[in-house]
LODOKOL-930988 format. One line per field, with one value per residue: residue in three letters; x, y, z of N, C-alpha, C in turn; residue number from 1. Coordinates in steps of 0.1 Angstrom, whole numbers. Example, Ala and Ser with C-alpha at 12.3 -4.5 7.8 and 13.67 -1.06 7.14 Angstrom:
2
res = Ala;Ser;
n_px = 132;128;
n_py = -57;-22;
n_pz = 78;71;
ca_px = 123;137;
ca_py = -45;-11;
ca_pz = 78;71;
c_px = 132;129;
c_py = -33;0;
c_pz = 78;79;
n = 1;2;
% end
This chain:
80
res = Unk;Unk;Unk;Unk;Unk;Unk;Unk;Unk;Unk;Unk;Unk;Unk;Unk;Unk;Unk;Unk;Unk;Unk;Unk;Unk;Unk;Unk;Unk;Unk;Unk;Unk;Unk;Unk;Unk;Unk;Unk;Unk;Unk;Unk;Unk;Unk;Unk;Unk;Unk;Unk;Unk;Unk;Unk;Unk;Unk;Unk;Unk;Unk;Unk;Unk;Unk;Unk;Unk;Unk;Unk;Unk;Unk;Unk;Unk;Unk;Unk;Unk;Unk;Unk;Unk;Unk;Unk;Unk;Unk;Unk;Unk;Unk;Unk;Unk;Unk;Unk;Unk;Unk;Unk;Unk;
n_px = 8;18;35;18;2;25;29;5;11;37;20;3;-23;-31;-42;-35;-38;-65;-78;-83;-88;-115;-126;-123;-140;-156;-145;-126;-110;-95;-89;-62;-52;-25;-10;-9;-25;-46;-76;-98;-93;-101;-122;-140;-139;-154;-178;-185;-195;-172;-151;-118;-85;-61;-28;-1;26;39;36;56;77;64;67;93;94;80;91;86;88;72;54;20;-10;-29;-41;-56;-67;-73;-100;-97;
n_py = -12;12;17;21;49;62;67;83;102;113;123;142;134;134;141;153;148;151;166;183;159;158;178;173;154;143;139;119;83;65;60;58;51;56;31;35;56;79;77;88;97;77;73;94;89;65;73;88;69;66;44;30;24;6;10;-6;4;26;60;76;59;54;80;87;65;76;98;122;152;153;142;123;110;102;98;107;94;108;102;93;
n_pz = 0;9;-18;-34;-27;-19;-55;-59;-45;-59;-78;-75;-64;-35;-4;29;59;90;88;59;46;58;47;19;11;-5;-28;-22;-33;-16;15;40;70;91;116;141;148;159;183;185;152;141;151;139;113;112;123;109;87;65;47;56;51;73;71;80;94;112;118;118;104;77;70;63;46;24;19;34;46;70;99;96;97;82;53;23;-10;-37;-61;-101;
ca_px = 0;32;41;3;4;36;31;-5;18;39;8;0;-39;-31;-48;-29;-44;-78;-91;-81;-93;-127;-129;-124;-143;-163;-135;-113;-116;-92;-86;-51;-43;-15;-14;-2;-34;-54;-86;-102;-93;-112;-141;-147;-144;-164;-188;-193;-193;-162;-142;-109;-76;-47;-8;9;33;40;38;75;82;55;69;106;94;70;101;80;92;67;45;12;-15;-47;-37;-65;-60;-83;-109;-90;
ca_py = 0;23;15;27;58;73;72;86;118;120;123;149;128;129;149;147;150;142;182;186;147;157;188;174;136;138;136;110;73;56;67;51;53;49;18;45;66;89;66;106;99;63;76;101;81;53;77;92;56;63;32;32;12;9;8;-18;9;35;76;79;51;61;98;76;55;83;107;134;162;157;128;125;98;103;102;102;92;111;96;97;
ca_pz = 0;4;-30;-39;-19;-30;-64;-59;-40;-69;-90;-67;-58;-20;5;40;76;91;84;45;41;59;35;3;15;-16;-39;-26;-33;-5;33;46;81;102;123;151;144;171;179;180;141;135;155;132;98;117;128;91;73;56;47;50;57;79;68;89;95;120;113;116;92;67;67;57;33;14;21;34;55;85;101;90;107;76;36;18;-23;-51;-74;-110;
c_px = 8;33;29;6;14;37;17;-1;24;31;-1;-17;-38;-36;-39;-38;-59;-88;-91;-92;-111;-134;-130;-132;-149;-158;-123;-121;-111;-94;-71;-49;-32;-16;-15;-13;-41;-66;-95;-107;-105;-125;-146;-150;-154;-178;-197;-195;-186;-149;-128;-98;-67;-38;-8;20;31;41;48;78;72;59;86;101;85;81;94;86;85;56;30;6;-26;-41;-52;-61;-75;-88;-96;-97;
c_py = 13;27;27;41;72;77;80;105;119;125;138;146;126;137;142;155;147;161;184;167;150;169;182;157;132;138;125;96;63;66;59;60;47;41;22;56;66;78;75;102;88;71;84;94;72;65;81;79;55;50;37;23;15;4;0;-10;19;51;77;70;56;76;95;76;63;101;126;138;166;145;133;108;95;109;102;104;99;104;100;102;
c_pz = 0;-3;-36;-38;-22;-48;-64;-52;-52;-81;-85;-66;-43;-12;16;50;75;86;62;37;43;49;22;4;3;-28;-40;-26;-24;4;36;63;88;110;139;155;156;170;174;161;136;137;145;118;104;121;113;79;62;59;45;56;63;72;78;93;104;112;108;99;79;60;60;41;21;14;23;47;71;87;97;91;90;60;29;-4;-34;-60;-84;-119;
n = 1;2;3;4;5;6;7;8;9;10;11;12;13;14;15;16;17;18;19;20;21;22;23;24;25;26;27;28;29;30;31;32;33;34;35;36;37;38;39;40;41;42;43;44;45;46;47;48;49;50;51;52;53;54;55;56;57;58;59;60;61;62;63;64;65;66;67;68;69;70;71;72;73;74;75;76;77;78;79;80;
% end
């Protein structure tokens, strides 16, 4: 899902955090969370019946391996 994820940033289709994700909700087609993720954050997708998945990976590492400049718990990926 990493693999997914990052090319979906270089494509620039990513929305980051749980406020820009809940603003634009009706445009994206995944949710990814961190495995590390606020529960605060679940409850709200779970509360609105948005589906979405966990990484297997921690913030830290996720902010590594997608070589971004700052952690980040809530990606959400844009329709195409």
């Amino acid at each position: 899902m990493v693999i997914e994820l990052k090319k979906s940033i270089d494509a620039g289709k990513v929305f980051f955090g749980i406020k820009q994700n809940m603003k634009n909700i009706d445009k994206i087609e995944k949710v990814f969370l961190t495995m590390d993720v606020r529960e605060e954050v679940v409850k709200i997708f779970e509360d609105k019946a948005i589906d979405f998945e966990f990484l297997d990976i921690p913030k830290e590492e996720v902010a590594e391996k997608l070589e971004l400049g700052f952690f980040c718990e809530v990606f959400g990926v844009r329709r195409k």
